[in-house]
N, CA, C and O atoms as a DFTB+ gen file, in Angstrom:
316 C
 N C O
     1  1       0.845      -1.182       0.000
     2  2       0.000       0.000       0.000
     3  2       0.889       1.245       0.000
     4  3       2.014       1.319       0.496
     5  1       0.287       2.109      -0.565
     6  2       1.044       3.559      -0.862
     7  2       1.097       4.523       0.374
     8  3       0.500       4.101       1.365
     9  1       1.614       5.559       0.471
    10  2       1.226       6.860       1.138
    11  2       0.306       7.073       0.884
    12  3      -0.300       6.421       0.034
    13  1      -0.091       7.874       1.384
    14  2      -1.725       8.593       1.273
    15  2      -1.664      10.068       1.624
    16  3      -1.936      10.112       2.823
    17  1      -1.503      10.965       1.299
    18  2      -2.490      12.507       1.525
    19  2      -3.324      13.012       1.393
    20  3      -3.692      13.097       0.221
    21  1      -4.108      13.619       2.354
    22  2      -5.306      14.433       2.558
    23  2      -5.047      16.036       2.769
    24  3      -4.611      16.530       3.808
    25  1      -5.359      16.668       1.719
    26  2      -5.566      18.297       2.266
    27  2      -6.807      18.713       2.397
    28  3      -7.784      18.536       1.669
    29  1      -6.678      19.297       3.417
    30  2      -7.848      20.156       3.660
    31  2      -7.822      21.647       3.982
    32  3      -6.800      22.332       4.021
    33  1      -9.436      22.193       4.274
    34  2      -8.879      23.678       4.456
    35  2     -10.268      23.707       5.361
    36  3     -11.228      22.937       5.322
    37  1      -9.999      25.026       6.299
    38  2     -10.968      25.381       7.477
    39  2     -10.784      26.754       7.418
    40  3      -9.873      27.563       7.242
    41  1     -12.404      26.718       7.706
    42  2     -12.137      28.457       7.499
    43  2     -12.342      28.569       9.283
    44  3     -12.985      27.765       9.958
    45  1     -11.833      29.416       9.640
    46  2     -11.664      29.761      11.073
    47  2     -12.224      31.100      11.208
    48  3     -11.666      31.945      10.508
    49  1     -13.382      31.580      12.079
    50  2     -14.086      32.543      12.180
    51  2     -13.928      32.525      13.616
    52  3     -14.227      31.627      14.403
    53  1     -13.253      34.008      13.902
    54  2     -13.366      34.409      15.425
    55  2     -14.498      35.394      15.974
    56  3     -14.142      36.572      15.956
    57  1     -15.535      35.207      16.362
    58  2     -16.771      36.080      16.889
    59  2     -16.161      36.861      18.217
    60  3     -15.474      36.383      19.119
    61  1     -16.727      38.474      18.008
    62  2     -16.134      38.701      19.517
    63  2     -17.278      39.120      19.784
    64  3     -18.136      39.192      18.904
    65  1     -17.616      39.638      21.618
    66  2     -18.734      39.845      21.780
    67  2     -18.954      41.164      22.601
    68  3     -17.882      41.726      22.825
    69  1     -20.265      41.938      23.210
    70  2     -20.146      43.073      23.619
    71  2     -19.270      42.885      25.225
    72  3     -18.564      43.740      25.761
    73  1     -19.509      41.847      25.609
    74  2     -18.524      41.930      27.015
    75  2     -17.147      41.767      26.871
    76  3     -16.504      41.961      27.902
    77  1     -16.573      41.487      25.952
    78  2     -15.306      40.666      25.544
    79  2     -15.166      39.266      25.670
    80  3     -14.056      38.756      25.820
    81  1     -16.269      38.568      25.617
    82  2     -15.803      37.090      25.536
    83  2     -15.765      37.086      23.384
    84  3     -16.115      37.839      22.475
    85  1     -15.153      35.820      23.533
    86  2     -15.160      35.650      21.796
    87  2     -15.380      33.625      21.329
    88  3     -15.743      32.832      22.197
    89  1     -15.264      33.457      20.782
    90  2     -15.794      31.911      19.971
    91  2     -15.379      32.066      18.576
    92  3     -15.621      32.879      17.684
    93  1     -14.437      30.654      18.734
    94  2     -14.220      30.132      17.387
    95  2     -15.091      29.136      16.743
    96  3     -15.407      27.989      17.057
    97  1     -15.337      29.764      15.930
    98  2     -16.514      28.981      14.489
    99  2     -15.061      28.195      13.464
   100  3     -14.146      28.914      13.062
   101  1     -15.091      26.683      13.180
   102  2     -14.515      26.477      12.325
   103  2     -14.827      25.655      11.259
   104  3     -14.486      24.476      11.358
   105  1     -15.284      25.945      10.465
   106  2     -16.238      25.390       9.028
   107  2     -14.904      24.825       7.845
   108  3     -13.959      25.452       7.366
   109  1     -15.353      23.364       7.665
   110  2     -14.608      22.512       6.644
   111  2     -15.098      22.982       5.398
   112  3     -16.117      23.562       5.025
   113  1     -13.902      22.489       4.788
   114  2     -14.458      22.687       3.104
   115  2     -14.909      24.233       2.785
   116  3     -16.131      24.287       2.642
   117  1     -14.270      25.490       2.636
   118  2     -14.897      27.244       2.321
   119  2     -15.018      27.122       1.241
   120  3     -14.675      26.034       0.778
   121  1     -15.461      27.974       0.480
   122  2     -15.321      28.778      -0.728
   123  2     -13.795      28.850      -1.288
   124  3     -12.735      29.159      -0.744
   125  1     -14.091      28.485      -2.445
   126  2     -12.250      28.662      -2.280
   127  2     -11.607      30.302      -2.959
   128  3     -10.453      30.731      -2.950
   129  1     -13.317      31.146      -3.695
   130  2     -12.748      32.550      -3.977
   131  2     -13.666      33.053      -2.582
   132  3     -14.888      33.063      -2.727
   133  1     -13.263      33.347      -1.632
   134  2     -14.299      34.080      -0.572
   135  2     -13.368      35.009      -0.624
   136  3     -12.160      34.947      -0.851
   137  1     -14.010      35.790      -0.409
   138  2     -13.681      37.714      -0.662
   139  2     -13.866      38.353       0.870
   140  3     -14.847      38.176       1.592
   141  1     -12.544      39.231       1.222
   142  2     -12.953      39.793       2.121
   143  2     -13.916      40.705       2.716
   144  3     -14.118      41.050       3.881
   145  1     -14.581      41.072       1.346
   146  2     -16.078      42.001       1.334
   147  2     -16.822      41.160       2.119
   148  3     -17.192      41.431       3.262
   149  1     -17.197      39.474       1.138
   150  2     -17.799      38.881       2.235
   151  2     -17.800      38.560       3.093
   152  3     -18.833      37.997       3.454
   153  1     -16.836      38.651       3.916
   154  2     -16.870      38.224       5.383
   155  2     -17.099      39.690       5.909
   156  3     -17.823      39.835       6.894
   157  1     -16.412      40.990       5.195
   158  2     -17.029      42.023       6.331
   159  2     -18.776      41.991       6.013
   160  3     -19.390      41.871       7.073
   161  1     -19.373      42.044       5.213
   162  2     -20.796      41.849       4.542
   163  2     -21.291      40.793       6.040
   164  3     -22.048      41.425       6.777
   165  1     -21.035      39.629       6.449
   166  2     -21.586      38.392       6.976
   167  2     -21.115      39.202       8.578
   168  3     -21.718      38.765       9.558
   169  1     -20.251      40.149       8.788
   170  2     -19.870      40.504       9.962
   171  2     -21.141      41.423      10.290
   172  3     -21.923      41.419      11.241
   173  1     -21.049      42.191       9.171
   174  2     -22.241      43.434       9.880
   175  2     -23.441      43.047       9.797
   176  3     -24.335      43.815      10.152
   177  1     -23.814      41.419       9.179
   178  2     -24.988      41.322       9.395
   179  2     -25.426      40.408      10.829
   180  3     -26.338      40.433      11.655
   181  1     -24.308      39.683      10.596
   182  2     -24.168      39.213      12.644
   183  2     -24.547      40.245      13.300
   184  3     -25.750      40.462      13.442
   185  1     -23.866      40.842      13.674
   186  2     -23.781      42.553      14.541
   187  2     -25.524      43.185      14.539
   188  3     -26.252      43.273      15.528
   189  1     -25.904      43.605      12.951
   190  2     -26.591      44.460      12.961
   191  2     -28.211      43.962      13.611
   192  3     -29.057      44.703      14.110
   193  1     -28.294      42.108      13.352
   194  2     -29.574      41.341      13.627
   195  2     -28.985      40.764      14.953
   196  3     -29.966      40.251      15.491
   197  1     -28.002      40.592      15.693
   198  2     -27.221      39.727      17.080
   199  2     -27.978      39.236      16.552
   200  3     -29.141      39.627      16.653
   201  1     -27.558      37.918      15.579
   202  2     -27.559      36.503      15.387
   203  2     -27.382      35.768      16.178
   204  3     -28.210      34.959      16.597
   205  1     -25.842      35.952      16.676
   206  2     -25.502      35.072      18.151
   207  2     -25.311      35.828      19.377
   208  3     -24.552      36.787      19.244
   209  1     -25.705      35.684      20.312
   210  2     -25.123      36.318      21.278
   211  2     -24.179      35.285      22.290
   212  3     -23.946      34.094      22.084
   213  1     -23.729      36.098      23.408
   214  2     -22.179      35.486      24.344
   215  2     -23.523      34.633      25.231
   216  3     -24.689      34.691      25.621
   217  1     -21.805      33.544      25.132
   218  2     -23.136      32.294      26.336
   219  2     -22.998      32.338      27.672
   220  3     -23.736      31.875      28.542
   221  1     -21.892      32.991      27.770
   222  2     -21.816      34.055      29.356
   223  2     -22.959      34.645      30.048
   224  3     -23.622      34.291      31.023
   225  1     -23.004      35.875      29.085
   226  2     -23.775      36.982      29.923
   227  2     -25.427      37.388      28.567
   228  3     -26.403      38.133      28.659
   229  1     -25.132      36.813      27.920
   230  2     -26.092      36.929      26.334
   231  2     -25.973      38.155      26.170
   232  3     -26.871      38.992      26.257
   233  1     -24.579      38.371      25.863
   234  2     -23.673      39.897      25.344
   235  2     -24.297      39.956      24.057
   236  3     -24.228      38.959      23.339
   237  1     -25.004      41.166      23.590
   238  2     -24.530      41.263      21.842
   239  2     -23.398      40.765      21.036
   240  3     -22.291      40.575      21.540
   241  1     -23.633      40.572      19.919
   242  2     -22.483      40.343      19.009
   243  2     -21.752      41.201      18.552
   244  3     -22.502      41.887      17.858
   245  1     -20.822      41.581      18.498
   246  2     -19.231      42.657      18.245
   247  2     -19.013      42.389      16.308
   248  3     -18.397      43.154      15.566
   249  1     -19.780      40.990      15.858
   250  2     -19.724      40.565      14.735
   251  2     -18.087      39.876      14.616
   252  3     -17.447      39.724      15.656
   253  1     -17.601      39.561      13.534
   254  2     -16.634      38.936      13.351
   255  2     -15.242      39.370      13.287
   256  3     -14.979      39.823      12.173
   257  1     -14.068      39.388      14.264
   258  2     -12.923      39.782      14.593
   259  2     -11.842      39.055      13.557
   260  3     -10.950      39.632      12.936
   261  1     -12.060      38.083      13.543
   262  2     -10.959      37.874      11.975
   263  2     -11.579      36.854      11.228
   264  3     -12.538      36.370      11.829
   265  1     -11.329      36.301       9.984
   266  2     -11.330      35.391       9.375
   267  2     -10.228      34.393       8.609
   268  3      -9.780      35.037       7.660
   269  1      -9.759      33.364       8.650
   270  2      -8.703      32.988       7.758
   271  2      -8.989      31.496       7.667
   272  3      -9.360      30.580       8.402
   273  1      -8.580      31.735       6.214
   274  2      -8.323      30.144       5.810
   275  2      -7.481      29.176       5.778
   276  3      -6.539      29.238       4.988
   277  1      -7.652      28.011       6.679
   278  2      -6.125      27.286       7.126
   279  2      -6.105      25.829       6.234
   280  3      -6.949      24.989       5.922
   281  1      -4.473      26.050       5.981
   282  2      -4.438      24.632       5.122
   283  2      -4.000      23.816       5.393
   284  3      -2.836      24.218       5.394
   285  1      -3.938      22.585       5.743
   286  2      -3.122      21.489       5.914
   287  2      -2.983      20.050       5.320
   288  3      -4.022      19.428       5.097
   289  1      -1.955      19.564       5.090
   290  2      -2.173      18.416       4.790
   291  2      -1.794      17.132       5.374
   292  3      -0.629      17.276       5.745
   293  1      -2.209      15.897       5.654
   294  2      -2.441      14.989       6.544
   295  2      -1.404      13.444       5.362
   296  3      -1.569      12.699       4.396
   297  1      -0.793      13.680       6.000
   298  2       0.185      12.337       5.119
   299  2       0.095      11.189       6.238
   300  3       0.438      11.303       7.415
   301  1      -0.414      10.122       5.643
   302  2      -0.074       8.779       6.216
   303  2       0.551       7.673       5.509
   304  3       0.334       7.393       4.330
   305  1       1.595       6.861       6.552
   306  2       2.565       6.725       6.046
   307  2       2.094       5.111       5.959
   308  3       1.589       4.368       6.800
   309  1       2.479       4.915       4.593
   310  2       2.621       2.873       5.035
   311  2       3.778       2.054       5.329
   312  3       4.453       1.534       4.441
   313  1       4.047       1.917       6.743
   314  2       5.553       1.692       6.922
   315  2       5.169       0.376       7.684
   316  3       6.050      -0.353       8.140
């Protein structure tokens, strides 16, 4: 049997909130042209409707503090 690799990618969304707590959202498989318009676009609409609020204190939403897309790849070995 051969090697094997797997890449993948996660988009990592950091929510912050009106008290300062924050939550990572991390979604498999993105868009692979996502535009930073859209994520500020998806930020102010968090924010403007508090979609989510903090599971603390049920803070408003601050909307989305960063976004990035992470890559990695997963090699397994046949030894």
């Amino acid at each position: 049997m051969a090697d094997t690799y797997k890449q993948t990618y996660i988009l990592k969304i950091k929510l912050g909130f009106a008290d300062g707590d924050t939550r990572t959202i991390n979604l498999d498989n993105p868009k692979s042209n996502l535009q930073a318009s859209q994520v500020h676009e998806l930020s102010q609409f968090i924010k403007t409707n508090n979609l989510l609020i903090g599971d603390k204190y049920g803070a408003d939403s601050a909307g989305i503090l960063y976004a990035d897309i992470v890559e990695s790849m997963k090699t397994t070995l046949d030894i």
